[in-house]
C-alpha positions as CSV (number, residue, x, y, z in Angstrom):
1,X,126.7,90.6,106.4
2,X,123.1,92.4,106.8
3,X,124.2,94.8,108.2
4,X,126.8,95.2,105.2
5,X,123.9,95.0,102.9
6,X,121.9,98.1,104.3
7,X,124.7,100.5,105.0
8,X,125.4,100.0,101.5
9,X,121.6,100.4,100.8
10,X,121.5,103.8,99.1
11,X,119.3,105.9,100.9
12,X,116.6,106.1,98.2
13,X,115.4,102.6,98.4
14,X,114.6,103.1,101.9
15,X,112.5,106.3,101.1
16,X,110.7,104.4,98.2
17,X,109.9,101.4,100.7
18,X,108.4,103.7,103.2
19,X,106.3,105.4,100.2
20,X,104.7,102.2,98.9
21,X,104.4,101.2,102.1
22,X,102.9,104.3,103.0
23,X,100.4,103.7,99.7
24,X,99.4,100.1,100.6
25,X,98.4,101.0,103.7
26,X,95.9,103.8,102.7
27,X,94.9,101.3,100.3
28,X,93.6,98.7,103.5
29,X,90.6,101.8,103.9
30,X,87.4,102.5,102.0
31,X,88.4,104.9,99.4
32,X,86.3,107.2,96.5
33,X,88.8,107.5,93.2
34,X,88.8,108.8,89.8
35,X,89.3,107.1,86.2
36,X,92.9,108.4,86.4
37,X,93.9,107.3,89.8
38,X,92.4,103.8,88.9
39,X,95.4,103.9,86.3
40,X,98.5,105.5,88.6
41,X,99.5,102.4,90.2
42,X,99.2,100.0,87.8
43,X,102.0,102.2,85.6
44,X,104.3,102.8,88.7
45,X,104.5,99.3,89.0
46,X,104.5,97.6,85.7
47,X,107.1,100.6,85.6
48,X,109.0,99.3,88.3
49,X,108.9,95.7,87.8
50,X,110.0,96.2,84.4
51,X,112.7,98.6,85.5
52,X,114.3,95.7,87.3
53,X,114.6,93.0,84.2
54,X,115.9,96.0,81.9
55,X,118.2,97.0,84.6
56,X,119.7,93.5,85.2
57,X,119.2,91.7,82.1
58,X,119.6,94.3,79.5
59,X,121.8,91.7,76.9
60,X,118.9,88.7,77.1
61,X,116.2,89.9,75.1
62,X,114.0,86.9,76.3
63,X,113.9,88.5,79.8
64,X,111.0,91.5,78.0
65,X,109.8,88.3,76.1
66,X,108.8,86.9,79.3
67,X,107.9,90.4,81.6
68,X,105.6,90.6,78.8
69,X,104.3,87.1,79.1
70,X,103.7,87.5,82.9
71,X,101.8,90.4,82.6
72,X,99.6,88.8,79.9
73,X,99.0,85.6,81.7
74,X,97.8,87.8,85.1
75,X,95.6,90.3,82.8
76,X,94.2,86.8,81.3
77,X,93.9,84.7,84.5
78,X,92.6,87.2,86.6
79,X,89.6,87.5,83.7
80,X,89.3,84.1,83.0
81,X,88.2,83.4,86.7
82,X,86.5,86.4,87.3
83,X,87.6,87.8,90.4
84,X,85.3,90.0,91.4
85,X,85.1,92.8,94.1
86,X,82.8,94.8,96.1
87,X,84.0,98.1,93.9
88,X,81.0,100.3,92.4
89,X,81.1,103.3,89.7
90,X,79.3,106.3,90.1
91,X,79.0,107.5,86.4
92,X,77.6,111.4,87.3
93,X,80.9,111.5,89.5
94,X,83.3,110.0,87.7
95,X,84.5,107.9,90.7
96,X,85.0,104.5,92.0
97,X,83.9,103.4,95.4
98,X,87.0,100.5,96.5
99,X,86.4,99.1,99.6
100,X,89.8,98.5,101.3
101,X,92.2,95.7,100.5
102,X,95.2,94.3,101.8
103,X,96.0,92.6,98.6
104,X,97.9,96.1,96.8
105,X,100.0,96.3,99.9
106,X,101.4,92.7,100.1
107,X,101.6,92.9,96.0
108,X,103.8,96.2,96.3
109,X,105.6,95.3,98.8
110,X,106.2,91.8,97.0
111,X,107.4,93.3,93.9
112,X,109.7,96.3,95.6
113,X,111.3,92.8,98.2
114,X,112.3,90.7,95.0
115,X,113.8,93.9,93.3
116,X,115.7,94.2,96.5
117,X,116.8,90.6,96.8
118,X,117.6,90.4,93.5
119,X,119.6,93.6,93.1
120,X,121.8,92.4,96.2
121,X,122.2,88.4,94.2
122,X,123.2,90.3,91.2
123,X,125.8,92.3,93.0
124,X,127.4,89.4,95.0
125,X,126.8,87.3,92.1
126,X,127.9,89.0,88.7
127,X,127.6,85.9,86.7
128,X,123.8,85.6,87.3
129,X,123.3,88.6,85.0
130,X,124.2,86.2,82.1
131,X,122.2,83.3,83.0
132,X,119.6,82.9,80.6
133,X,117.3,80.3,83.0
134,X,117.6,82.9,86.2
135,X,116.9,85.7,83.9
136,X,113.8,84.7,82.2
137,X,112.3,82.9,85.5
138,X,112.5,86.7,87.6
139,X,111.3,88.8,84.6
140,X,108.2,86.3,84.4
141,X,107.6,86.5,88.4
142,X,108.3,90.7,88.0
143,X,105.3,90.5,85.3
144,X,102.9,88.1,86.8
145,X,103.2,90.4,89.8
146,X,103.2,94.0,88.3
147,X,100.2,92.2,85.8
148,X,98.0,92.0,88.9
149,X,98.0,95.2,89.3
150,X,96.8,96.4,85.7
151,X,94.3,93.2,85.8
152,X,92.7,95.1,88.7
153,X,92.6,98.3,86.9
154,X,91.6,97.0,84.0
155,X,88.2,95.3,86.1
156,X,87.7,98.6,87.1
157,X,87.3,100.4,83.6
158,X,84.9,97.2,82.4
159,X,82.8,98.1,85.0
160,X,82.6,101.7,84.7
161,X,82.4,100.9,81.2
162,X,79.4,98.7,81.8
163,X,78.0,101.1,84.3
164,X,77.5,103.6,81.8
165,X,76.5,101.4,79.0
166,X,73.5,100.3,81.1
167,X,72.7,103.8,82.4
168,X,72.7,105.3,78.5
169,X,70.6,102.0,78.2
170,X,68.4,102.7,81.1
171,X,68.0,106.7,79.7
């Protein structure tokens, strides 16, 4: 039966694992970014997570309801306890210093694994498309997870932000 699954895997999906992959990985190093890059991720992924409730649940308008709500609660939680990191600005560059993390990698690869489970439940399992409960509980866990990664990018701007509030300050 797995092996059923994956030769009818298209092609693509394989490709895109091995990119993210690929992405967390080089996101386990020390790396120097800009503004924009800060911001790349974050939309490939909300794009992606939300890609999958639209996809499956296009009829159950409660599914965006709660995407929405799952991003929201990850922005707010990840504030509200103040997770902090070892990331500095550098306001005449421009650039963030992030030290690395395996936490973008297992999120990524988190997010792209239920898309995959779920798209293979959905087509062995038609009826789940129209199961309000089902529907609504994945489009929350697709938005708590892609909401990590704008919560972290979001940190980012505050402190550049605050970075260049206290060096105008300082001048």
């Amino acid at each position: 039966m797995i092996l059923a699954i994956l030769q009818h895997t298209p092609t693509w999906v394989f490709i895109l694992f091995a990119v993210l992959f690929w992405l967390g990985l080089r996101q386990t190093r020390d790396n120097t970014v800009s503004q924009y890059r800060t911001a790349i991720m974050p939309v490939f992924m909300l794009g992606l997570s939300f890609s999958g409730v639209a996809g499956a649940f296009p009829t159950l308008p409660q599914t965006y309801v709660a995407w929405f709500a799952g991003v929201a609660a990850s922005v707010l939680v990840y504030r509200m306890v103040g997770v902090r990191s070892a990331a500095s600005y550098d306001p005449q560059q421009g650039t963030f210093h992030l030290p690395g993390s395996w936490l973008p990698l297992c999120l990524m690869l988190t997010i792209f694994s239920t898309k995959y489970v779920m798209a293979i439940f959905l087509a062995m399992h038609p009826a789940l498309h129209s199961q309000a409960l089902f529907a609504t509980g994945l489009s929350l866990i697709y938005g708590l997870l892609s909401g990590l990664f704008l919560a972290r990018a979001a940190n980012l701007w505050l402190l550049a932000w605050q970075t260049r509030k206290t060096a105008s300050l300082a001048a």
